[in-house]
C-alpha positions as CSV (number, residue, x, y, z in Angstrom):
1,X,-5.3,7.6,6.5
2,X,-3.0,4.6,6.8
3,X,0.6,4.5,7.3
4,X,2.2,1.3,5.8
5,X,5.6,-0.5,6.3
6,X,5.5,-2.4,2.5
7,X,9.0,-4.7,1.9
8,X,9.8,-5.9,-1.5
9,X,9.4,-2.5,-3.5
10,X,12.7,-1.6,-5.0
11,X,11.3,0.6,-8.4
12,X,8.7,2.4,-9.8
13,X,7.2,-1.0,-11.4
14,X,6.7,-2.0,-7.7
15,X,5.0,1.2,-6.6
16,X,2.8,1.1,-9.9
17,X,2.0,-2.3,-8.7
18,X,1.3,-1.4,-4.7
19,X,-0.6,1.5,-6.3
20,X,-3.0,-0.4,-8.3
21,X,-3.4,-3.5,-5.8
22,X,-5.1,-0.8,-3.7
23,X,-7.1,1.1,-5.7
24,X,-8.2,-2.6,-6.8
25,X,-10.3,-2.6,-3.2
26,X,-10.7,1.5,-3.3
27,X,-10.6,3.0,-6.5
28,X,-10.7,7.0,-5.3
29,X,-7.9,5.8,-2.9
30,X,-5.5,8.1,-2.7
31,X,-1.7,6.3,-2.2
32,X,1.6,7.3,-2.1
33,X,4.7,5.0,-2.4
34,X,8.1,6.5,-1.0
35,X,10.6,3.7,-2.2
36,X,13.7,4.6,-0.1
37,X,11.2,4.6,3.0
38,X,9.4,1.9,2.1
39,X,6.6,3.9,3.7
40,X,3.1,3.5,1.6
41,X,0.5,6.1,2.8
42,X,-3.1,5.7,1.9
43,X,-6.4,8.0,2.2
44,X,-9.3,5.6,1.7
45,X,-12.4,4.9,3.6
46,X,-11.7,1.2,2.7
47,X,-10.8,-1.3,5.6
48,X,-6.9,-1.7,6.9
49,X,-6.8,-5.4,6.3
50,X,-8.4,-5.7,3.3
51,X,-5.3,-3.0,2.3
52,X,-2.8,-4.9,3.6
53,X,-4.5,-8.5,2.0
54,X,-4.4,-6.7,-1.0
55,X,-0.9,-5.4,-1.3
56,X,0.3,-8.6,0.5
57,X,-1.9,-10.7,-2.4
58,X,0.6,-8.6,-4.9
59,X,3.8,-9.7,-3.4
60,X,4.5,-7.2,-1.1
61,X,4.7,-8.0,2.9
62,X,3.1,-5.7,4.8
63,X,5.6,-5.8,7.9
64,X,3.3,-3.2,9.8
65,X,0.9,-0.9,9.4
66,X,-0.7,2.4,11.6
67,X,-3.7,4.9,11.1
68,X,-3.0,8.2,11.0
């Protein structure tokens, strides 16, 4: 599971949007968006960086990023 620091996202259109930007490279990815955090948290067996290219590719800087 990844932990992801995601600026930008300010509504649910934004998570919708992170949301489906991963599950574009992983679609039985499991994500969760907390907006106020601006934490995303993703179970996939996909690669980090092709994650982060993904939801960076969608407008959405990835300012860091762990696994957990």
């Amino acid at each position: 599971m990844y932990e992801l620091q995601v600026e930008g996202m300010t509504c649910g259109g934004c998570a919708n949007g992170v949301r489906r930007s991963v599950q574009a490279v992983d679609s039985s990815a499991k994500v969760n968006v907390d907006l106020a955090a601006k934490k995303v948290h993703v179970e996939t067996s996909a690669d980090l960086d092709a994650i982060k290219s993904a939801i960076a590719d969608a407008g959405f800087p990835v300012v860091a990023s762990t696994s957990v």
